[in-house]
N, C-alpha and C positions, 0 to 999 in steps of 0.2 A: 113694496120691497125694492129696494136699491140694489140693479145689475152693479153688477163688479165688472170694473175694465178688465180686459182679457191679462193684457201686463201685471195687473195689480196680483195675480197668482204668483209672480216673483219674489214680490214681498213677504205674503201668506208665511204665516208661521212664525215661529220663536228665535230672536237672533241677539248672540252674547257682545251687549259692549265690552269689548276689549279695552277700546283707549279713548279718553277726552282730554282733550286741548288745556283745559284748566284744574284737573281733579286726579289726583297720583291715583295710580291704577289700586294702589294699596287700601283705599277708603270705598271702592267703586263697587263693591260686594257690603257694604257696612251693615245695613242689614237683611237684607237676601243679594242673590246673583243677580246682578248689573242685568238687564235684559231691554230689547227693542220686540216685542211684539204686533202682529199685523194679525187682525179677524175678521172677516167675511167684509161687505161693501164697506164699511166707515170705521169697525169699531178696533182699539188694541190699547197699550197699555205701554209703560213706559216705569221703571224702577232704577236707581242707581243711589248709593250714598245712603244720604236720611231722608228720599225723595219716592215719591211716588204717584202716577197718575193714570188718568184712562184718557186714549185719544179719538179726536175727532178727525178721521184722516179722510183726504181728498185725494185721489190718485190724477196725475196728469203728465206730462211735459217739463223737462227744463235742460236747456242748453239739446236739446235733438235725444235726453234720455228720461227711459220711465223715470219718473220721481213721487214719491207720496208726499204729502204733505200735510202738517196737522197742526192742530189748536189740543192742548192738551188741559187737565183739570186734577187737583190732587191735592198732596199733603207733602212740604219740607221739615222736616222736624216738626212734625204736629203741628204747623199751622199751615191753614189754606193756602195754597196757592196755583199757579197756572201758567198758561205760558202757548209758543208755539214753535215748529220746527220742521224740518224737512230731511228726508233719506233720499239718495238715491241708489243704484246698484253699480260698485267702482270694481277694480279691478281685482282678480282671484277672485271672485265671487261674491265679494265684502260687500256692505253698507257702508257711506259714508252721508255724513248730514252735518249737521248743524241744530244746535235746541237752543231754546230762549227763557228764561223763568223773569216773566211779567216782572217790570222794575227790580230786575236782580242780574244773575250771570247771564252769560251765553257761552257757549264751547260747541269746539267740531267736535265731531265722534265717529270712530270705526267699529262696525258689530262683525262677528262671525255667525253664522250661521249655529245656533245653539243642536 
């Protein structure tokens, strides 16, 4: 069983993307509610648009702040896809990151805490 960094309880739990860099908030709920999830040492999940995956997250360091980090796996409009990205915890209590979809977009993104 894989300890959980002590930080990584920051993460833990369900957090509402609010906004991405490329994607009007209006599509961001398309078919369920936008969401960043974080579950126990490695495992969460990731939804937004016509998109959805489960991630592979590493917790560490970036720039002197906790940061997770992850390789994610899923579905765009029904077809396979994948990808990776990173959250860290910014200011008000927010998530900020960055996601990647393997030869396709990239966008920042802000969550709230769901």
């Amino acid at each position: 069983m894989t300890k959980v960094p002590a930080f990584a309880k920051a993460f833990s739990g369900r957090w509402r993307i609010v906004e991405m860099d490329i994607w009007d908030n209006d599509v961001l709920d398309l078919i369920e509610q936008a969401h960043l999830t974080f579950k126990g040492a490695t495992d969460g999940e990731i939804a937004f648009c016509a998109l959805n995956g489960f991630l592979d997250v590493r917790y560490g360091v970036r720039d002197g702040s906790a940061c997770a980090e992850f390789s994610w796996e899923g579905q765009d409009e029904n077809n396979l896809a994948n990808g990776r990205g990173w959250a860290a915890i910014g200011t008000a209590g927010r998530l900020v990151g960055h996601f990647y979809i393997h030869n396709g977009d990239d966008s920042g993104f802000v969550c709230e805490r769901d």
